[in-house]
Backbone as JSON, one array per atom type, in Angstrom:
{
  "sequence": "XXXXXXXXXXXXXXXXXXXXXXXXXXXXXXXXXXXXXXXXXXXXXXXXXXXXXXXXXXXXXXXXXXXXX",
  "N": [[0.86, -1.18, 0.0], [0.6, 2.27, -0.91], [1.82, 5.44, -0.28], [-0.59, 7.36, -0.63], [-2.45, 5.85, -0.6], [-2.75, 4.6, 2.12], [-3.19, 6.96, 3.56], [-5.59, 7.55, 2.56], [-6.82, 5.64, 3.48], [-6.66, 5.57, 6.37], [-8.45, 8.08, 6.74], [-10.75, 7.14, 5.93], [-10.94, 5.64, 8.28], [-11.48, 7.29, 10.42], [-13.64, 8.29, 9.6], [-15.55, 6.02, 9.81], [-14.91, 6.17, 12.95], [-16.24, 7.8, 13.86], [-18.64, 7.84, 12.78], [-19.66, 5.57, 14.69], [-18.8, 6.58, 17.11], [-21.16, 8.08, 16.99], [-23.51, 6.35, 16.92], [-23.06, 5.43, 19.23], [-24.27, 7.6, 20.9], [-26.61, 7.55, 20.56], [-27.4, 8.43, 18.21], [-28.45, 8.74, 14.62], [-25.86, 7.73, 12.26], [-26.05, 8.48, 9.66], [-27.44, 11.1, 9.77], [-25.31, 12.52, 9.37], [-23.18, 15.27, 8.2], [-20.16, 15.31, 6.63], [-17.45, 17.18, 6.21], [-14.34, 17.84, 4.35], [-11.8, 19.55, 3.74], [-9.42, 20.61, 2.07], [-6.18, 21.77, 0.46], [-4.67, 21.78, -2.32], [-1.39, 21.34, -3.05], [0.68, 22.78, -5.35], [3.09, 21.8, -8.23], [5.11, 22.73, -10.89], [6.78, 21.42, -12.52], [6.67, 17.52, -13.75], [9.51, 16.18, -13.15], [9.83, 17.22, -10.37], [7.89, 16.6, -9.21], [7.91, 13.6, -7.49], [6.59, 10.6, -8.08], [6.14, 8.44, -6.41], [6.52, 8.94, -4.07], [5.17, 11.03, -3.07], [3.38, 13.47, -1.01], [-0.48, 13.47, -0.11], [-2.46, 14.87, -2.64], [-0.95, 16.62, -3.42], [1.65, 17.68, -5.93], [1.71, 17.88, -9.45], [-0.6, 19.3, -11.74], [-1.88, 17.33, -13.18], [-1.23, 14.93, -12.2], [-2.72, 14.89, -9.39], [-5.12, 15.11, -10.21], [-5.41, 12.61, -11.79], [-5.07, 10.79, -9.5], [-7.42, 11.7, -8.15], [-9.35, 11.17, -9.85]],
  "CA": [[0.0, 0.0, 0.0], [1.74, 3.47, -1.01], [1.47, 6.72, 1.3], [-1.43, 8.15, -0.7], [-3.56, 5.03, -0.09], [-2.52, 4.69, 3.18], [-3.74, 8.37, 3.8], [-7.07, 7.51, 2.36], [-7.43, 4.27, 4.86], [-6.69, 6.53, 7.66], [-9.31, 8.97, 6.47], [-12.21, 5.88, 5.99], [-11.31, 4.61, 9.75], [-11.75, 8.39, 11.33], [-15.09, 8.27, 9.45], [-16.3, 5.05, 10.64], [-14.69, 6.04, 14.07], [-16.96, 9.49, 14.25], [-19.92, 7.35, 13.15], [-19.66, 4.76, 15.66], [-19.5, 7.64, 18.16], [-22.74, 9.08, 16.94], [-24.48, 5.56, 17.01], [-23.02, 5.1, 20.84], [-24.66, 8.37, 21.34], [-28.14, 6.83, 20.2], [-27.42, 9.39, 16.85], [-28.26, 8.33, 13.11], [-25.23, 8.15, 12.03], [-26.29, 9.26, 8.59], [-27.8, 12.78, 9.42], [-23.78, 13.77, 10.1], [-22.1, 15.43, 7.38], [-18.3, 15.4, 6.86], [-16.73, 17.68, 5.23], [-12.99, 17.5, 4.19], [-11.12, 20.41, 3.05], [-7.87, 20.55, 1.22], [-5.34, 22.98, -0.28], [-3.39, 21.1, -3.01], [0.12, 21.95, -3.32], [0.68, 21.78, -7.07], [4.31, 22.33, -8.56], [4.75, 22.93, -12.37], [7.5, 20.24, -13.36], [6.45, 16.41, -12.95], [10.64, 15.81, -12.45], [10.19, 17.44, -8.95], [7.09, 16.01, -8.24], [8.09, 12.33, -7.37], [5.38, 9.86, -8.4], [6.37, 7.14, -5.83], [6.9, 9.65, -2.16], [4.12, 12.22, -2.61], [1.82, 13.63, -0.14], [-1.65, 13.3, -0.69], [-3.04, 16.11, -3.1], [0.3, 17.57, -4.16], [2.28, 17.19, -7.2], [1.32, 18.36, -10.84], [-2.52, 19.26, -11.84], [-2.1, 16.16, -13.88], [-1.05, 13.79, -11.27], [-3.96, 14.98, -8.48], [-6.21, 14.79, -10.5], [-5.84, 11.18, -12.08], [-5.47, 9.74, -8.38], [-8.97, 11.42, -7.57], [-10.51, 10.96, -11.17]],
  "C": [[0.9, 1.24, 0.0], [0.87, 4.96, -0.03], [-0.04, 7.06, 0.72], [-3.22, 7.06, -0.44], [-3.93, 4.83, 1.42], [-3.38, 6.05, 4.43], [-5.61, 8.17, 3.77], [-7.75, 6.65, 3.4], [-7.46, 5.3, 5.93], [-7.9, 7.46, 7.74], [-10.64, 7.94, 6.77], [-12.29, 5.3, 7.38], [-11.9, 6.26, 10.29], [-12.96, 8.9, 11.13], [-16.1, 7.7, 10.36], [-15.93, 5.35, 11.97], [-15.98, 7.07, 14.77], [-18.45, 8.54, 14.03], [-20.19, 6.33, 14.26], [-19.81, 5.59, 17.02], [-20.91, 8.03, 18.42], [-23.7, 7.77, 17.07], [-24.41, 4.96, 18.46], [-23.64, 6.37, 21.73], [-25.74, 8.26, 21.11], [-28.35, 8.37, 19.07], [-27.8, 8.74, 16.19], [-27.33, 8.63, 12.45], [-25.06, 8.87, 10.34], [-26.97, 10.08, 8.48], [-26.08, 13.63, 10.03], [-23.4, 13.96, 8.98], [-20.65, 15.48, 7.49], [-17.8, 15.85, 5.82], [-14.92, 18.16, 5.23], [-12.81, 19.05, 3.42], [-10.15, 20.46, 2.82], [-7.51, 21.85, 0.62], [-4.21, 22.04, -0.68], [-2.24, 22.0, -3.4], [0.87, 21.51, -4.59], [2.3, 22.37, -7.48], [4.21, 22.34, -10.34], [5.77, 22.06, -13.41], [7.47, 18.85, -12.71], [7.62, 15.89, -12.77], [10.8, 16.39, -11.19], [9.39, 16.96, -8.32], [7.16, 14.4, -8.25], [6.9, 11.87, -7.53], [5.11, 9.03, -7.03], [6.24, 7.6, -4.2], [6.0, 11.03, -2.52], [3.06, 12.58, -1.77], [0.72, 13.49, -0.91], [-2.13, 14.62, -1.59], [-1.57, 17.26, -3.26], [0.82, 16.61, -5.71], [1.85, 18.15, -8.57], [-0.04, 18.88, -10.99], [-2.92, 17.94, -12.38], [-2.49, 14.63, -13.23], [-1.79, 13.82, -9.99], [-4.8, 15.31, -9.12], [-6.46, 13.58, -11.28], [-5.68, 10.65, -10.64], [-6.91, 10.22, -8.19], [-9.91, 11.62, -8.69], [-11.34, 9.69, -11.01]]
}
């Protein structure tokens, strides 16, 4: 599994962790929204932006937007 998947698992447990809260709080856990916000950090040559060791949502316009196409 490479960092930017890794990132995403982490993200899908802190979901399920927040709903599991809200259903030990006798909530529905589907009237909670969750909203994520980001600020991609884009550079303008894909020889600096490593393919293989990139944070999540950095790199090229090219290369964050085929991982979340």
């Amino acid at each position: 599994m490479d960092y930017v998947e890794r990132s995403l698992q982490l993200l899908a447990n802190d979901i399920k962790l927040l709903k599991d809260k809200a259903k030990a709080a006798s909530k529905d856990p589907n009237q909670f929204k969750i909203i994520l916000g980001s600020s991609p950090t884009t550079v303008s040559d894909s020889h600096i932006a490593n393919k293989n060791h990139r944070f999540p949502l950095t790199g090229t316009i090219e290369q964050i937007g085929k991982i979340y196409s």
